[in-house]
C-alpha positions as CSV (number, residue, x, y, z in Angstrom):
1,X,238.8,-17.2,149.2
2,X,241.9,-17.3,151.5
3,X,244.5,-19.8,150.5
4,X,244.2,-22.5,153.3
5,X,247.6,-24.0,154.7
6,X,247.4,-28.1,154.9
7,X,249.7,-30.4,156.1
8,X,250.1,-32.5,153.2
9,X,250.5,-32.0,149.4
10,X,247.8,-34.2,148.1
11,X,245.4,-32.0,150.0
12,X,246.6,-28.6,148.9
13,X,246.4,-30.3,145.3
14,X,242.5,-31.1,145.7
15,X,242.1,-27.5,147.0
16,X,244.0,-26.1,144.3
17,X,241.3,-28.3,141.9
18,X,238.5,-26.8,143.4
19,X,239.5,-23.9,143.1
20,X,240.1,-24.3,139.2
21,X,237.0,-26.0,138.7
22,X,234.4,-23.5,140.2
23,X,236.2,-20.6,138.1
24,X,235.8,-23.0,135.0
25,X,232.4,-23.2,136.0
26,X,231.5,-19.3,136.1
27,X,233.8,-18.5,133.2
28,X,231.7,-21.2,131.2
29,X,228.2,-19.4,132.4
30,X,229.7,-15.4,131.9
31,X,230.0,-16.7,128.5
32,X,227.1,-18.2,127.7
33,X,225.6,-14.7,128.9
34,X,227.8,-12.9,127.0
35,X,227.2,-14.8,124.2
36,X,223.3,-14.5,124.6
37,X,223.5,-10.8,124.9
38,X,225.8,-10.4,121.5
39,X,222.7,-12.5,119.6
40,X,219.9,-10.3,121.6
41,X,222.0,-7.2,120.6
42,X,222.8,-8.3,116.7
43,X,219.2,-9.4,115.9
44,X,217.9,-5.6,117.3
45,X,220.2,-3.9,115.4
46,X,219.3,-5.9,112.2
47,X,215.2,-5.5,113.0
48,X,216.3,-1.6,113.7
49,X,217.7,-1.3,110.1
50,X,215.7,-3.5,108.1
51,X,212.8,-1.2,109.2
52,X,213.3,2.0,109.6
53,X,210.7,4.3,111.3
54,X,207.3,4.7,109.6
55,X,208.7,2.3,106.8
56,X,205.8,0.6,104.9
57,X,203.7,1.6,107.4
58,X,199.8,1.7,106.1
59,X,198.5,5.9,106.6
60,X,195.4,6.1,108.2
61,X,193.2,9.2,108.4
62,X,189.9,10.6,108.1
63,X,188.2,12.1,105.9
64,X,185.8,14.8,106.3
65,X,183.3,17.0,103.4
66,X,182.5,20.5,105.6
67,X,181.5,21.7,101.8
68,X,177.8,21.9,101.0
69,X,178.8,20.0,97.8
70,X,178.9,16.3,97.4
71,X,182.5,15.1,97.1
72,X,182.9,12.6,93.7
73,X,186.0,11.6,93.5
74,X,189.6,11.7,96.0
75,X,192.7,11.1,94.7
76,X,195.9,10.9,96.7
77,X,199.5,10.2,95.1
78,X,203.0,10.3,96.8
79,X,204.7,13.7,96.1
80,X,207.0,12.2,93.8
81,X,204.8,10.5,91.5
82,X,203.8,12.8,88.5
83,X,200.5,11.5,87.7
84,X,197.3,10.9,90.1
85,X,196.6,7.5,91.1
86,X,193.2,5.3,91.3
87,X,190.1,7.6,93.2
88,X,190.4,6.3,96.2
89,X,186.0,6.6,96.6
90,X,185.5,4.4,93.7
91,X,182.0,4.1,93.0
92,X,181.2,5.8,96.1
93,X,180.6,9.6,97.1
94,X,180.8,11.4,100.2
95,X,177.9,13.8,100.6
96,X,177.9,17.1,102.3
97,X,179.1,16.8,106.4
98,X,179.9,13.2,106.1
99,X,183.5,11.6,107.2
100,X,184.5,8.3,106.0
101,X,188.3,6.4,106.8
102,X,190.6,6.6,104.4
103,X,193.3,3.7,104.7
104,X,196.4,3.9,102.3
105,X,198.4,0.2,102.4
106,X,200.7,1.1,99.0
107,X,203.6,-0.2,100.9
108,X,205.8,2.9,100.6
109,X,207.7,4.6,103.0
110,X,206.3,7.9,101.6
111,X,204.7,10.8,103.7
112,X,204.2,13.4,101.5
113,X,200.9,12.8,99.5
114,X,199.2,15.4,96.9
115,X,195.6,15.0,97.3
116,X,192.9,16.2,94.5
117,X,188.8,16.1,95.8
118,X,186.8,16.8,93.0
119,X,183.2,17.6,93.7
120,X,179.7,17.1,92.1
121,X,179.4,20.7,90.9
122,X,183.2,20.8,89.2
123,X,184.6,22.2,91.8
124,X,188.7,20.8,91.9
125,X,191.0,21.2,95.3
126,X,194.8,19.9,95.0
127,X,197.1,19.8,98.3
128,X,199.7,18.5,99.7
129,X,199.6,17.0,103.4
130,X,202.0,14.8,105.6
131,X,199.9,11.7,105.8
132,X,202.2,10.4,108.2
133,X,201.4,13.0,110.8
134,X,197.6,13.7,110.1
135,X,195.1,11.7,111.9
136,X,192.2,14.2,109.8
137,X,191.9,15.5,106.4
138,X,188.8,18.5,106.4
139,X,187.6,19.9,103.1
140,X,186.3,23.3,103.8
């Protein structure tokens, strides 16, 4: 805005207030904007590194028997743990050609599982997969 000329002080004075109070005004808002984006930008950063990527994240896959034996029991146990945990088909089987969901919610971070299918006629596999980056587990 140019500086206006006036013929007397007292209106030169209100310019100059104006002038003073419309800056206020937009220094007050920048601030409140600044100060929003700060917040916005702090609580992403904290989400980012309370959870890293794939952190707790439940492993879904499926599971398919392409053997002509009936599957009894299937065991899968992070990489790093030395014994083999509960059999994840319980009670339950999977027969010959079927497929069935498998859903692990242990609440580790862990991708590398060993898995162990032990079938009806004492048959054992053991392998290790990334569960994190299967979507399908085929016995064969």
């Amino acid at each position: 805005m140019p500086p206006t000329t006036s013929c007397c002080p007292r209106e030169r004075k209100l310019e100059a207030n104006r002038r003073s109070h419309a800056s206020g005004f937009y220094r007050a808002i920048w601030g409140d904007i600044m100060k929003s984006f700060v917040l916005a930008a702090s609580c992403a950063a904290a989400f980012l590194v309370a959870s890293p990527a794939g952190a707790n994240k439940d492993l879904v896959f499926t599971l398919s028997n392409k053997t002509a034996v009936e599957l009894r029991a299937f065991y899968a146990s992070p990489s790093n743990v030395g014994s083999w945990e509960e059999d994840i088909l319980g009670r339950d089987t999977l027969a010959a050609g079927e497929t069935v969901s498998i859903t692990i919610a242990d609440g580790r971070s862990q991708c590398e599982y060993d898995l162990r299918s032990e079938f009806a006629d004492g048959d054992v596999v053991e392998d290790t997969v990334n569960l994190c980056e299967t979507e399908s587990y085929t016995i064969e």
